[in-house]
C-alpha angles and dihedrals in degrees: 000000000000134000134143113222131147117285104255107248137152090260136139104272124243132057120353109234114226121244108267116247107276093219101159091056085043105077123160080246082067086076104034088062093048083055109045079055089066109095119215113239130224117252083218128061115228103201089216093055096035119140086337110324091292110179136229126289133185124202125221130251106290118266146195132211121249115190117327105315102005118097135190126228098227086207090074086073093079095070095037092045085057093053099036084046085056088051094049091056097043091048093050089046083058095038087064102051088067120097096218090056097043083048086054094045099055088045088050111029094172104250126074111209108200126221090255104048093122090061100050102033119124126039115257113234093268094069084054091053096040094045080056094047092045094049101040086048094044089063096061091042096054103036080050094051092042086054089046093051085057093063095074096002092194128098132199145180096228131056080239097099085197110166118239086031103083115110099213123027138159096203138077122261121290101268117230096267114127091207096053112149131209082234097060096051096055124108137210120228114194113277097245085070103034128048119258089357103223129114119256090015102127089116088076101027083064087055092055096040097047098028085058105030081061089057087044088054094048087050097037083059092046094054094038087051092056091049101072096032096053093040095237090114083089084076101064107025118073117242101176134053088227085071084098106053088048088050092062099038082060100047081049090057092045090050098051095048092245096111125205118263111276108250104146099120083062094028148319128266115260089250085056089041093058090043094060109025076058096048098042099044093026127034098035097052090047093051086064083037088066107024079060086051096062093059113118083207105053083040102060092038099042095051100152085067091027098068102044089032099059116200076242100051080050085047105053085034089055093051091047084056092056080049102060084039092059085040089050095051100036093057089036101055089038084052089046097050099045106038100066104309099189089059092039097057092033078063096043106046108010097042095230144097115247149091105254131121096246092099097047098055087052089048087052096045088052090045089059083056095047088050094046085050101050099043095046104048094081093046092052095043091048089049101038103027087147088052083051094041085053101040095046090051084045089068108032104026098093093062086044093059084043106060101029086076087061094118107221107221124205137254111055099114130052131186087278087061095048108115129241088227139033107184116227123229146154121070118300121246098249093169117119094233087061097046082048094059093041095049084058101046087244102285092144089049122129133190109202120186128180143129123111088004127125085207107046103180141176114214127189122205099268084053094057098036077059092053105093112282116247117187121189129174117217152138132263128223119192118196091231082069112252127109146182144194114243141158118232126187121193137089136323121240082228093072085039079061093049101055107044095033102227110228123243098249086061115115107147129048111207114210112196122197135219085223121072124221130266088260095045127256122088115306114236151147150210130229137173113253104227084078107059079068095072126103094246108047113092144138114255136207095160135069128187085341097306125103104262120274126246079250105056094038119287133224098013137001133170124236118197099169084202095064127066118256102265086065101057105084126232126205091016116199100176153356133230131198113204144159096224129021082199094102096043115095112312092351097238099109102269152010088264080047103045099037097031113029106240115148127262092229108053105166106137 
């Protein structure tokens, strides 16, 4: 439900007359003052200082839902994977001993070797240069999701982020505090696990997780493109239906410690073959699937997957997905190391079959890279964040550009769909200026908005609540991760347009906050101004039919459903209408921008 119709008042009808310009109160020293309130940010991060001094924060052991209020410590799976791991042993070992199953396991010995395995045995030099890329690639993308996953360390199945309705957390329970922020729930994890290991970091851990994912899909097509041209691709793609039973003859070989004959240089066997062929055709793709998924962008715009696909559904989904990847490489590495691990890594990275040493010293001297890699990837991030903040838009910046044109139309939720919590988050205005306003339900506020206009104005409250009323219902999506369905009255930024005739050198709209930023200075944000033409940008004093909360940004927020949630301004003071963001604060389009590295364009 959205619409934009005039509020209904006891006024005069006809045509609503718009607020004259307020040039006496709009002065060039407006701005100025907006200005000097930026705060200019630090190009290095100083771990006691950083988003605030926000402290430190440990999680709690990870845990899954069980029924509607029980819940199940995973770290009791150790135990029970050790003794379910005996059983399993002892079960095989049984199984073995039967006729029937020793009839079933020579007919099915677990690998199917093709008519032409001669042809296609060994692996050429590519497969060596892209197991080493993937790998060395796969580290960054996993120790930054995990960070990610820090920063609102809760999952759930519906958009709805209700707390105390996720089905898999690593935090405690939201405490009863009505003010309770995101940001306060996050957690911190040590840097040699996360990337880059701080609390609240998730600005540059994005960097890291899209800028690379974008250089493992270029190397997972290339690979998937020479598999088929080079004919490999019959190693790890299943051709025959007997590839399952020989799937579980195997798994009951390798559970009974009796493990299956050694033919990888010729083929796989068929449990290898649906491991890969699994984790090549269908995890990965369904990593994009769901990362894609969690764009605010494709979701508004995509509504027909959208509503039945929720971003948590993406989300939870996205997080199964790293699953499978840790189970992958833990089993593999284990396989590779016990079955013969002078041969495995001769076939992986020497390209023969044999048992000399020539393998492993190339796999050592990958695994230094890998180290240095590794160690040095928090280091580097803590001491260059802004080389970071430009390499990683580098890399994904063109599909940011590209989807942040993706215009949302209206008309996917209704009131059914509004959810019973939005969570809060940001930091509270405390000023006086701010309490004073608010004391006195804002009757002496005053929107002023200027810049590169032909109709600068100051509105007070009673002024925009004239403007004509625009409602849409949508759904928020945090960058932290969590979302949520509400309905928000107020006023469009079209009819914003409208009234103060933007110029033509105008590019950028500058939205300025009455709350500073963690790191002091006011809070804003820049966004392009073809999209505060869009249906569902506005400017919004009401939620769920009620005038917006000091929580949630009274007396005035933005919503822009294409933009994630840190850009879309709370407790907004003015507007600015510029050609370039590059002189205001720290030049790179916003505080978060500026103080905590995030990107300008946010899009996916």
């Amino acid at each position: 439900m959205d619409r934009t119709h005039p509020r209904p008042e006891p006024e005069p009808a006809g045509e609503r007359a718009l607020p004259a310009p307020a040039d006496k109160a709009l002065t060039p020293d407006t701005l100025h003052d907006f200005r000097r309130q930026l705060k200019q940010p630090e190009d290095t991060i100083d771990p006691r200082t950083w988003a605030g001094s926000v402290p430190d924060a440990r999680g709690t052991a990870p845990h899954v839902r069980v029924g509607r209020d029980k819940w199940f410590n995973l770290l009791w799976l150790i135990p029970l994977g050790f003794v379910l791991l005996v059983a399993a042993i002892a079960i095989a070992q049984g199984l073995r001993e039967i006729p029937a199953v020793q009839q079933f396991m020579q007919h099915y010995p677990g690998t199917i070797l093709r008519p032409d395995a001669e042809q296609t045995a060994g692996f050429p030099a590519w497969v060596s240069w892209q197991h080493f890329l993937n790998l060395f690639l796969m580290i960054f993308i996993i120790r930054s999701g995990v960070q990610i996953l820090t920063d609102h360390p809760r999952l759930y199945w519906t958009r709805h982020s209700t707390p105390g309705k996720e089905w898999f957390r690593f935090q405690k329970p939201v405490p009863e505090d009505p003010l309770w922020t995101a940001k306060q729930d996050s957690v911190n994890v040590p840097s040699w696990v996360g990337l880059p290991g701080l609390r609240h970091s998730i600005g540059l851990a994005r960097w890291w997780h899209l800028g690379v994912d974008t250089l493992w899909l270029l190397n997972g097509v290339v690979f998937v493109v020479l598999l088929f041209v080079t004919g490999h691709w019959v190693r790890v793609v299943p051709t025959s239906w007997d590839v399952f039973p020989n799937a579980i003859s195997v798994a009951i070989q390798y559970a009974s410690l009796d493990w299956p004959l050694e033919n990888g240089w010729w083929a796989y066997n068929s449990l290898q073959l649906l491991a890969y062929f699994i984790t090549i055709f269908i995890a990965a793709p369904l990593a994009l699937i769901t990362g894609l998924g969690m764009s605010p962008a494709l979701s508004t715009r995509l509504r027909w997957i959208s509503s039945r696909f929720s971003i948590q559904a993406a989300r939870s989904l996205h997080f199964l997905v790293l699953c499978w990847f840790l189970l992958f490489i833990v089993v593999h590495v284990t396989l590779v190391f016990t079955t013969g691990a002078l041969r495995n890594l001769n076939h992986m990275y020497a390209g023969r079959n044999d048992q000399t040493w020539v393998g492993f010293w190339i796999f050592a001297a990958s695994m230094v890279v890998v180290i240095v890699g590794w160690v040095g990837a928090s280091p580097l991030t803590l001491r260059k964040p802004r080389l970071i903040q430009r390499v990683g838009y580098a890399l994904i910046g063109p599909a940011q550009r590209l989807f942040e044109h993706v215009d949302a139309k209206p008309g996917q939720y209704t009131e059914k769909d509004i959810s019973p919590y939005l969570w809060h988050n940001g930091k509270y205005p405390e000023t006086d200026e701010y309490r004073a306003l608010f004391e006195n339900n804002f009757a002496d506020y005053r929107l002023q908005i200027s810049g590169l206009v032909d109709n600068p104005v100051q509105l007070s409250m009673a002024e925009v609540r004239a403007l004509p009323y625009h409602e849409q219902i949508t759904q928020h999506f945090c960058i932290q991760g969590w979302s949520g369905v509400a309905k928000w009255g107020g006023v469009s930024m079209t009819t914003i347009l409208e009234l103060v005739k933007p110029r033509p050198e105008a590019k950028w709209v500058v939205f300025y906050s009455l709350g500073d930023g963690p790191d002091g200075g006011t809070y804003y944000d820049a966004h392009p101004i073809e999209q505060m033409s869009y249906p569902l940008t506005m400017l919004a004093y009401d939620m769920n039919d009620e005038p917006l909360s000091y929580g949630h940004g009274a007396p005035l927020r933005l919503r822009n459903e294409v933009q994630l949630g840190f850009k879309l301004v709370k407790w907004i003071r003015g507007i600015e209408f510029v050609a370039d963001f590059a002189e205001l604060g720290g030049g790179y389009g916003g505080y978060n921008e500026d103080h905590e590295f995030f990107g300008y364009r946010q899009s996916i």
